[in-house]
mmCIF file of the N, C-alpha and C atoms, coordinates in Angstrom:
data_MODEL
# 
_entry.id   MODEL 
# 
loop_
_atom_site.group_PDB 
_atom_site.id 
_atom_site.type_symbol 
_atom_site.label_atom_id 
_atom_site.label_alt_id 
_atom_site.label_comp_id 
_atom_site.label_asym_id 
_atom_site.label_entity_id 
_atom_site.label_seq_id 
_atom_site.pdbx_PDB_ins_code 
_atom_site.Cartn_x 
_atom_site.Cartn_y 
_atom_site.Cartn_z 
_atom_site.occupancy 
_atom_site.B_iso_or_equiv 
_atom_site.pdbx_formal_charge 
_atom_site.auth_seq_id 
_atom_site.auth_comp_id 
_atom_site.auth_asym_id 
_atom_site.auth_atom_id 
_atom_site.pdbx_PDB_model_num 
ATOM 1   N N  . UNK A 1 1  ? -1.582  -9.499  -34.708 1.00 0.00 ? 1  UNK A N  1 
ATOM 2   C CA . UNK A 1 1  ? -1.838  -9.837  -33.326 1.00 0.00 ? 1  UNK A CA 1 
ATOM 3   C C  . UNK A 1 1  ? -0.556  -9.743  -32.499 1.00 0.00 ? 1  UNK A C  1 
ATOM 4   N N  . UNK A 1 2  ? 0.568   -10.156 -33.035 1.00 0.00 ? 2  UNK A N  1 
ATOM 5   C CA . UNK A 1 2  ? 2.152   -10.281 -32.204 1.00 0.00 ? 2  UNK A CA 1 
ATOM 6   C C  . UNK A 1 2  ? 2.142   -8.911  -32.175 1.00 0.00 ? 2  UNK A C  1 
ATOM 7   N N  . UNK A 1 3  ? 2.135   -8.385  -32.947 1.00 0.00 ? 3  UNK A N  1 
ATOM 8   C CA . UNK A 1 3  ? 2.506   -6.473  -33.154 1.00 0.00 ? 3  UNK A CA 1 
ATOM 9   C C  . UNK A 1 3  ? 1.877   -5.488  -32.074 1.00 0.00 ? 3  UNK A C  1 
ATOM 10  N N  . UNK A 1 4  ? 0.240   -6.178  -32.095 1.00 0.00 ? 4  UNK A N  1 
ATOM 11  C CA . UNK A 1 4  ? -0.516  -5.149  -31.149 1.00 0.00 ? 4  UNK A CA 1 
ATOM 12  C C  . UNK A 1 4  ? -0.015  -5.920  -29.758 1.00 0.00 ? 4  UNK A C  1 
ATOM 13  N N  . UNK A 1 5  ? 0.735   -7.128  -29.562 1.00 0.00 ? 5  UNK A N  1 
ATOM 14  C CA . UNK A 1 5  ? 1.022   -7.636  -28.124 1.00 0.00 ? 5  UNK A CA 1 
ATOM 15  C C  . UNK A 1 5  ? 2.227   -7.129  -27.749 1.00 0.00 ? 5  UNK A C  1 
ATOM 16  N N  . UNK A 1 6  ? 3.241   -7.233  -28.659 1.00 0.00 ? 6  UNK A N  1 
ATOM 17  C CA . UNK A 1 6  ? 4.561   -6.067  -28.547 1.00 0.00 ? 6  UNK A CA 1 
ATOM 18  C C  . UNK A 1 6  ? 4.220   -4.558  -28.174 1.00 0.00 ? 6  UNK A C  1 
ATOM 19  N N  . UNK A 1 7  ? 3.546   -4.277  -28.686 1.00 0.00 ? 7  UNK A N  1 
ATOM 20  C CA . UNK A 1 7  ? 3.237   -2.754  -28.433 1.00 0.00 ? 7  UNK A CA 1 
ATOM 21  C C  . UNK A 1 7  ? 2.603   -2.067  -26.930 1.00 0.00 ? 7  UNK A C  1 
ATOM 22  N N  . UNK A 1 8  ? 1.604   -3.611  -27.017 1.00 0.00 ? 8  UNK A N  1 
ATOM 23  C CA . UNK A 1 8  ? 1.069   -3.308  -25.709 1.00 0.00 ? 8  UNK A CA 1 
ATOM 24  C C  . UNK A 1 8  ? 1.933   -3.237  -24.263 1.00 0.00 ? 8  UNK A C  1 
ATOM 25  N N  . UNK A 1 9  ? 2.780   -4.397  -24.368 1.00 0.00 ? 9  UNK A N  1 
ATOM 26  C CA . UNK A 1 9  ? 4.251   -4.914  -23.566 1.00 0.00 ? 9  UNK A CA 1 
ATOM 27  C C  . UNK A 1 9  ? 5.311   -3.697  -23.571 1.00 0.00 ? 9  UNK A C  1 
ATOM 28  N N  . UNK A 1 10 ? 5.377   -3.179  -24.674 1.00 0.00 ? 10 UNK A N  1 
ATOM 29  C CA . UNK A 1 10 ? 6.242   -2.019  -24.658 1.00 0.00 ? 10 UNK A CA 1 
ATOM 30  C C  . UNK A 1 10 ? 6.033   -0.860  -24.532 1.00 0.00 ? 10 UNK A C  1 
ATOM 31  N N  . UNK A 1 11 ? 4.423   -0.173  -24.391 1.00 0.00 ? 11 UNK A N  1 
ATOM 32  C CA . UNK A 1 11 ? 3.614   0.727   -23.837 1.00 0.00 ? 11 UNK A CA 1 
ATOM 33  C C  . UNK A 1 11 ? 3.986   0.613   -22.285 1.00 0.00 ? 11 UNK A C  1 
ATOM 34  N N  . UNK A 1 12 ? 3.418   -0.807  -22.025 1.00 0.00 ? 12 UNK A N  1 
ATOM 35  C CA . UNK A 1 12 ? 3.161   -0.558  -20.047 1.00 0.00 ? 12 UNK A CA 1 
ATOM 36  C C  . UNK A 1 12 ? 4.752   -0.887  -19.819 1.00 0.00 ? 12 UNK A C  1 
ATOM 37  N N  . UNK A 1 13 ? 5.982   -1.223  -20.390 1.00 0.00 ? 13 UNK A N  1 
ATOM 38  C CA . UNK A 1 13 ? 7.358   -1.169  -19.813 1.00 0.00 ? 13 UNK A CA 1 
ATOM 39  C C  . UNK A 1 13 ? 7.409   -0.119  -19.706 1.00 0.00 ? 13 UNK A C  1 
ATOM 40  N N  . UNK A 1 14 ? 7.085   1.405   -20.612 1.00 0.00 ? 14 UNK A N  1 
ATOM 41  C CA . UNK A 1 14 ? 7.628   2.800   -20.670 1.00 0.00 ? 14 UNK A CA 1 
ATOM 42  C C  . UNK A 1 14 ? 7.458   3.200   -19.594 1.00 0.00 ? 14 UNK A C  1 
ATOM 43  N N  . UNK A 1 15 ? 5.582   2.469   -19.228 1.00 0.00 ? 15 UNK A N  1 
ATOM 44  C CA . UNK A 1 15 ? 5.246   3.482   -18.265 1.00 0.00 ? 15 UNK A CA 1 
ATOM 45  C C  . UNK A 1 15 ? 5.959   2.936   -16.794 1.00 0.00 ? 15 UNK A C  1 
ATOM 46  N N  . UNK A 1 16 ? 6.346   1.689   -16.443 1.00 0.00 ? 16 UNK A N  1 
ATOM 47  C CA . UNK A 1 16 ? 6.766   1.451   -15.075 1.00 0.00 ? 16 UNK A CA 1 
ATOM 48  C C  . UNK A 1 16 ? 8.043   2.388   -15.503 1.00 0.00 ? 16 UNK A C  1 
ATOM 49  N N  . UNK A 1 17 ? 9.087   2.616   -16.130 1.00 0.00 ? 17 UNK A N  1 
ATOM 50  C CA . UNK A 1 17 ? 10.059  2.570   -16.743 1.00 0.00 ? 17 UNK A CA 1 
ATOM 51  C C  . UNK A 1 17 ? 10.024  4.532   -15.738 1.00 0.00 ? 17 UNK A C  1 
ATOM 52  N N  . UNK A 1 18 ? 9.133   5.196   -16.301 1.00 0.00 ? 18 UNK A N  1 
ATOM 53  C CA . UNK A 1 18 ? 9.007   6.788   -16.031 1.00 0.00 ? 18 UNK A CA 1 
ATOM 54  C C  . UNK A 1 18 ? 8.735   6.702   -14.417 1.00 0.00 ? 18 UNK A C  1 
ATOM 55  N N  . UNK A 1 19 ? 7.674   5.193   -13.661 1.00 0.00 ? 19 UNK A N  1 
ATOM 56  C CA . UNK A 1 19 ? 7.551   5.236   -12.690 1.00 0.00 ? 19 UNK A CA 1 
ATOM 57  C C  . UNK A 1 19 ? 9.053   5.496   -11.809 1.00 0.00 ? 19 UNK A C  1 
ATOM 58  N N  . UNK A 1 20 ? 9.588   4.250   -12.098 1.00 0.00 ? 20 UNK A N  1 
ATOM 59  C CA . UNK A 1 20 ? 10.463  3.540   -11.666 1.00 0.00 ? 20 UNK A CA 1 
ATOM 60  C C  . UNK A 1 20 ? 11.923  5.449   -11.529 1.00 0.00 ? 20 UNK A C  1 
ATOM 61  N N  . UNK A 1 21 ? 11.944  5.920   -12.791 1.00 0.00 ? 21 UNK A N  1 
ATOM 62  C CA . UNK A 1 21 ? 12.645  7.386   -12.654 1.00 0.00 ? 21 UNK A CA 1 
ATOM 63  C C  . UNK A 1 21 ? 13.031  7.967   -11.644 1.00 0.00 ? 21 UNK A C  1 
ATOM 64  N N  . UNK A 1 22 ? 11.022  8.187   -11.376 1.00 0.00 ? 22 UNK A N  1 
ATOM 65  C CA . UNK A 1 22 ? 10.657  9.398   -10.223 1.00 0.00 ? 22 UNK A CA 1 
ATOM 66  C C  . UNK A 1 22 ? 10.903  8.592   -9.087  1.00 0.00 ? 22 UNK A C  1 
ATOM 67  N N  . UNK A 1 23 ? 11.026  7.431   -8.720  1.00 0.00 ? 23 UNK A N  1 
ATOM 68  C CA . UNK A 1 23 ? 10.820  6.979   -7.221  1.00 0.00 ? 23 UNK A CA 1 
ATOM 69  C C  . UNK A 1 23 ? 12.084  7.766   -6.689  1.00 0.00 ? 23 UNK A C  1 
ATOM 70  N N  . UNK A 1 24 ? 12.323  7.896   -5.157  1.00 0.00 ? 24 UNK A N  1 
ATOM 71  C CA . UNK A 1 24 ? 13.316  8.085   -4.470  1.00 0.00 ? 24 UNK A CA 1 
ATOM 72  C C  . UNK A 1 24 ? 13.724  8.033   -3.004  1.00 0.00 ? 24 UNK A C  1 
ATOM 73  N N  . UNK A 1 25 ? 14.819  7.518   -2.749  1.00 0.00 ? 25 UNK A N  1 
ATOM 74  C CA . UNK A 1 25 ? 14.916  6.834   -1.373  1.00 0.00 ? 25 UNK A CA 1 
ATOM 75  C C  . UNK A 1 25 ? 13.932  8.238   -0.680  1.00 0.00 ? 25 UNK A C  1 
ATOM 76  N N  . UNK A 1 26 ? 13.306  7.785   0.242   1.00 0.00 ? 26 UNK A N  1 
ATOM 77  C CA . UNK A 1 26 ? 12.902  8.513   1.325   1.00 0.00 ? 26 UNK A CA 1 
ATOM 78  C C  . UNK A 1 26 ? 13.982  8.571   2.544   1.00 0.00 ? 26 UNK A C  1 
ATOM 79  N N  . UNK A 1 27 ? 13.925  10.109  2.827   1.00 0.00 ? 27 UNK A N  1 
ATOM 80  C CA . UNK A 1 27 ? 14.918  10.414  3.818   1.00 0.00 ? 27 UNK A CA 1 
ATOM 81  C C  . UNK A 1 27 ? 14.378  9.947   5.125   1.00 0.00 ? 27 UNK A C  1 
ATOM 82  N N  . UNK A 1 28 ? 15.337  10.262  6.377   1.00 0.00 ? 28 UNK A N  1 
ATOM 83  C CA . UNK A 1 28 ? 14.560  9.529   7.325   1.00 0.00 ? 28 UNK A CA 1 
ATOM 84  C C  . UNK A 1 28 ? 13.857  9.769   8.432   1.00 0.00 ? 28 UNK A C  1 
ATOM 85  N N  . UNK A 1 29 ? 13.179  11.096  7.917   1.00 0.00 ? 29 UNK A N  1 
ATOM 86  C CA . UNK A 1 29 ? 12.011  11.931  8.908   1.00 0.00 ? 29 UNK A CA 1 
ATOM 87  C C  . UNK A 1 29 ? 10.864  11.387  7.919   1.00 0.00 ? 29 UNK A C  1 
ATOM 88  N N  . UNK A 1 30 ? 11.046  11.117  6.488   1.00 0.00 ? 30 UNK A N  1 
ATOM 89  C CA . UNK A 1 30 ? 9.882   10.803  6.178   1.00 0.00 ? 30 UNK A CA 1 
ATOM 90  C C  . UNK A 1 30 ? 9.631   9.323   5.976   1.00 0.00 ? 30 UNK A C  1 
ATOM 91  N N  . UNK A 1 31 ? 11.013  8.378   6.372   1.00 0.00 ? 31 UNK A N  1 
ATOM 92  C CA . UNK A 1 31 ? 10.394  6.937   7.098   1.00 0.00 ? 31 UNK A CA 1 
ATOM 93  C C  . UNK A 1 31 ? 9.760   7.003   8.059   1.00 0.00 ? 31 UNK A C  1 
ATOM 94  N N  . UNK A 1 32 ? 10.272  8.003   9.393   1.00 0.00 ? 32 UNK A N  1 
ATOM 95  C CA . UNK A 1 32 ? 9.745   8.018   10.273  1.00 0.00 ? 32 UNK A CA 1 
ATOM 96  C C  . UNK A 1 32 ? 7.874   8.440   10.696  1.00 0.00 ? 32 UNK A C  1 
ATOM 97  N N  . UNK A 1 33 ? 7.703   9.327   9.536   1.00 0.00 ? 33 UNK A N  1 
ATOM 98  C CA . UNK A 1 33 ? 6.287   9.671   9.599   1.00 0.00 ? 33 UNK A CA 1 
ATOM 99  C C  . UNK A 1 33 ? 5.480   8.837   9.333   1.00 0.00 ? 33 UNK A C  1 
ATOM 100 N N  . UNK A 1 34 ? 6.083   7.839   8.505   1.00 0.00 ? 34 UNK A N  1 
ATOM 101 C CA . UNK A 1 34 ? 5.243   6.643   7.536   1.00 0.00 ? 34 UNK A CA 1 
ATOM 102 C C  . UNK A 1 34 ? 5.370   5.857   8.322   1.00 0.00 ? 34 UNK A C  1 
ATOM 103 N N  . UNK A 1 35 ? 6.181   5.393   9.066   1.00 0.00 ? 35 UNK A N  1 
ATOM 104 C CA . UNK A 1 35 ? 5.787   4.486   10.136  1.00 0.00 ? 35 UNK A CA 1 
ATOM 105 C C  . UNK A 1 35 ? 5.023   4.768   11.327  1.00 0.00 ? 35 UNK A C  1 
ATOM 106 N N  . UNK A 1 36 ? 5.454   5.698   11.524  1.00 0.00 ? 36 UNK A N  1 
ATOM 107 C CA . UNK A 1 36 ? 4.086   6.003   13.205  1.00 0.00 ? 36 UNK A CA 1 
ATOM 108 C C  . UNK A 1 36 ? 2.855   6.312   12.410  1.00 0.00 ? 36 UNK A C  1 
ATOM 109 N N  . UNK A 1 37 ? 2.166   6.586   11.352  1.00 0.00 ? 37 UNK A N  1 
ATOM 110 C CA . UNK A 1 37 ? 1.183   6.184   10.763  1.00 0.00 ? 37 UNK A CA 1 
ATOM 111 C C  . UNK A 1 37 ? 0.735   5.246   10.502  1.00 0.00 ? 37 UNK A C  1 
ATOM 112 N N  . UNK A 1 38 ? 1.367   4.551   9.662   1.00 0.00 ? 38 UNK A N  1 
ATOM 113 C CA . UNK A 1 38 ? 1.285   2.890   9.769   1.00 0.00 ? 38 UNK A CA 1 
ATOM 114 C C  . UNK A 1 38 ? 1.070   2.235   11.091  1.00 0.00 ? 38 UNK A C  1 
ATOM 115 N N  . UNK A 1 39 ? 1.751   2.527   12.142  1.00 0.00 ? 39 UNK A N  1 
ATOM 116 C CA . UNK A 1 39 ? 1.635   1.855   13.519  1.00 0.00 ? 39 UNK A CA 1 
ATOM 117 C C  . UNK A 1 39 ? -0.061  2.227   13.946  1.00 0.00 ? 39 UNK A C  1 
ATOM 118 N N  . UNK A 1 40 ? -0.069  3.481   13.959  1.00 0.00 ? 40 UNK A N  1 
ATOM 119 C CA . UNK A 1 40 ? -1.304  4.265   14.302  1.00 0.00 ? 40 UNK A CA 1 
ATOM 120 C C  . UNK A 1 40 ? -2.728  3.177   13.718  1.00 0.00 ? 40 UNK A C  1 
ATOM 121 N N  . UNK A 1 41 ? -2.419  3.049   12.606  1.00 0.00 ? 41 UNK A N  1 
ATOM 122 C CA . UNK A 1 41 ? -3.120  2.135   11.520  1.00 0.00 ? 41 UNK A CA 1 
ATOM 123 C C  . UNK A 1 41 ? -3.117  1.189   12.010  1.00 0.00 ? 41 UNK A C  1 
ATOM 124 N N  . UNK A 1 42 ? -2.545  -0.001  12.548  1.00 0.00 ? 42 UNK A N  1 
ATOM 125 C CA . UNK A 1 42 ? -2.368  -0.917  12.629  1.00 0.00 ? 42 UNK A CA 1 
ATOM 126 C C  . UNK A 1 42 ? -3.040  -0.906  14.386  1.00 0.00 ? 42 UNK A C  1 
ATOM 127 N N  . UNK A 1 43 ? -2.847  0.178   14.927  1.00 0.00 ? 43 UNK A N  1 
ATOM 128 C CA . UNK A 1 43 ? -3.567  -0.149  16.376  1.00 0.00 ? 43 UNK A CA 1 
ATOM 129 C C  . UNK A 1 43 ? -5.065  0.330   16.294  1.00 0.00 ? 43 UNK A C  1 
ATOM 130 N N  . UNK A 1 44 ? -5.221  0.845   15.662  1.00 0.00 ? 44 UNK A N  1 
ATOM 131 C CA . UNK A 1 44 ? -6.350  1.398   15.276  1.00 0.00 ? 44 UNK A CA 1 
ATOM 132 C C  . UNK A 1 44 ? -7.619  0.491   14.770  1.00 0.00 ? 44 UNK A C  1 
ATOM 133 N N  . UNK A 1 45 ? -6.932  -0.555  13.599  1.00 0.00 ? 45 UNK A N  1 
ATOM 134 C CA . UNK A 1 45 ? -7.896  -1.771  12.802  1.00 0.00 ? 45 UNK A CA 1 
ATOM 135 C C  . UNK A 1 45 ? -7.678  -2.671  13.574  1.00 0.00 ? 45 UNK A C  1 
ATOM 136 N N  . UNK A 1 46 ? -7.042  -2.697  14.854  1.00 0.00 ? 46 UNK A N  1 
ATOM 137 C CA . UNK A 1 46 ? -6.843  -4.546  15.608  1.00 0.00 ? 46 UNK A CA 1 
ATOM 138 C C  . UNK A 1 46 ? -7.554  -3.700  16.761  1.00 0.00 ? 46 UNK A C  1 
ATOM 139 N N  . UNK A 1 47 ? -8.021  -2.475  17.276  1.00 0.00 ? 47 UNK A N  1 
ATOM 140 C CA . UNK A 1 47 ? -8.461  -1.778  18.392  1.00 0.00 ? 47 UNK A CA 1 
ATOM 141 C C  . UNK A 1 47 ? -10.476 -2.260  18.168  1.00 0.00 ? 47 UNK A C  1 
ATOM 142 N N  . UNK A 1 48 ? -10.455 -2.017  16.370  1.00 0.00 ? 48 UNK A N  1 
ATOM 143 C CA . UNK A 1 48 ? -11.747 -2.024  16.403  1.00 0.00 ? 48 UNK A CA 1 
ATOM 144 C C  . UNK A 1 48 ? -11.987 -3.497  16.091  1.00 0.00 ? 48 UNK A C  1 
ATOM 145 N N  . UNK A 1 49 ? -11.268 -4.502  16.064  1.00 0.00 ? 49 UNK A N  1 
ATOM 146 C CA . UNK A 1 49 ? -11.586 -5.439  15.639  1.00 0.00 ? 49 UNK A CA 1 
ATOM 147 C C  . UNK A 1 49 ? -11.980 -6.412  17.358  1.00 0.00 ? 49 UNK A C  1 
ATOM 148 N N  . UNK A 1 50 ? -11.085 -5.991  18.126  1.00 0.00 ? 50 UNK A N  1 
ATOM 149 C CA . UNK A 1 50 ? -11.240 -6.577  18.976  1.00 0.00 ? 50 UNK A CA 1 
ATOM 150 C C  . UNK A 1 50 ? -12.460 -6.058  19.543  1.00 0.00 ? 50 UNK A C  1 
ATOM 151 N N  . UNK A 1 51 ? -12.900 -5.151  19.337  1.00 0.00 ? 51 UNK A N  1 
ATOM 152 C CA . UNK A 1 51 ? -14.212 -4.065  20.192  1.00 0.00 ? 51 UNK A CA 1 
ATOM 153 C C  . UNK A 1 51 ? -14.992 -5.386  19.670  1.00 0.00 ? 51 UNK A C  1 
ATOM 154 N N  . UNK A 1 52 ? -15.299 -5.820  18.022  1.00 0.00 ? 52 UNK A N  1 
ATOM 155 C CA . UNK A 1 52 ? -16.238 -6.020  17.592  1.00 0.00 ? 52 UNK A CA 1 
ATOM 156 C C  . UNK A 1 52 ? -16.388 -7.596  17.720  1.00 0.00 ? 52 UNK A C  1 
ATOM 157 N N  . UNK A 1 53 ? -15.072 -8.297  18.319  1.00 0.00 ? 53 UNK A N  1 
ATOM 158 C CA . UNK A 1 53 ? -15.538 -9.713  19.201  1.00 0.00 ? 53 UNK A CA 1 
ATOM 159 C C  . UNK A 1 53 ? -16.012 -9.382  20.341  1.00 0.00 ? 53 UNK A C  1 
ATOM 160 N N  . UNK A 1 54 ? -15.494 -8.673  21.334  1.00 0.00 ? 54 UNK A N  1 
ATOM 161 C CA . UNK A 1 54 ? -16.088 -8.544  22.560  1.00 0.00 ? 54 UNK A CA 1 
ATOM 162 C C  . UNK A 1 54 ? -17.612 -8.087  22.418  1.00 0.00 ? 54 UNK A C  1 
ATOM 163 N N  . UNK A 1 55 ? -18.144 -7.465  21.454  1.00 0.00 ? 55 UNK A N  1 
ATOM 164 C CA . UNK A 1 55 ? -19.495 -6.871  21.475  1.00 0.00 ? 55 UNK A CA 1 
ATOM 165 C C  . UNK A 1 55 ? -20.463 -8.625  21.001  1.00 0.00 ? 55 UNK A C  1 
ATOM 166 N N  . UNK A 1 56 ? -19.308 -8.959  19.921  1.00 0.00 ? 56 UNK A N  1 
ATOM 167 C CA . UNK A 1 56 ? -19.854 -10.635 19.635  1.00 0.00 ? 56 UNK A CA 1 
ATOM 168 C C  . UNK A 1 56 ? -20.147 -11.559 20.716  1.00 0.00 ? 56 UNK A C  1 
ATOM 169 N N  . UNK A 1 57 ? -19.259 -11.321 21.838  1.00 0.00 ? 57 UNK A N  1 
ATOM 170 C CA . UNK A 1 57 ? -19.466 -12.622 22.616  1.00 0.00 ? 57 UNK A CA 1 
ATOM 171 C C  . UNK A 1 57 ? -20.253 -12.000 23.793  1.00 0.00 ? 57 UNK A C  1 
ATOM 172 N N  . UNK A 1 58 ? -20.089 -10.431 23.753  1.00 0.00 ? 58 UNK A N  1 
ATOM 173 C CA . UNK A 1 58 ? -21.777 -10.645 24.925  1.00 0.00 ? 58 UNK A CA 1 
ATOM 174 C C  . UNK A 1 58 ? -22.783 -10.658 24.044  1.00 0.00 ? 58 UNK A C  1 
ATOM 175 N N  . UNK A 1 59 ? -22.858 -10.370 22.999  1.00 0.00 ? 59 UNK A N  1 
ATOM 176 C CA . UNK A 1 59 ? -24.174 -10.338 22.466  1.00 0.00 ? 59 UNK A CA 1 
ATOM 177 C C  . UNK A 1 59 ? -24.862 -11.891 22.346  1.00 0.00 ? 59 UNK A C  1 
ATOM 178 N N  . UNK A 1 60 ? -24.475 -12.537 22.241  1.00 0.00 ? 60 UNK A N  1 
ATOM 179 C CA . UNK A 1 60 ? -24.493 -14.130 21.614  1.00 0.00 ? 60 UNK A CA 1 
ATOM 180 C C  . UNK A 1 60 ? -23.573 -14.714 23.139  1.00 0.00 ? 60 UNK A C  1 
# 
């Protein structure tokens, strides 16, 4: 049971381990894209959220 829990523990370390390799700073045209997306996103889900109180409070 310790053996197959070691193994298992030392399986998923490898794999963050290969993750962790490949990551790499992002330069900064491609912060920049990821954020005006993100922003986009973010006006986008508070755009429809607010639609869907205002449709709440005339409806009711």
């Amino acid at each position: 049971m310790i053996k197959k829990l070691s193994r298992k523990i030392s399986s998923q370390y490898h794999k963050y381990l290969r993750v962790w390799r490949l990551l790499k700073k992002p330069t900064m045209e491609e912060f920049k894209t990821i954020s005006k997306v993100s922003a986009i996103g973010l006006l986008v889900i508070g755009a429809v959220g607010f639609a869907i109180s205002i449709v709440m409070k005339l409806a009711f």
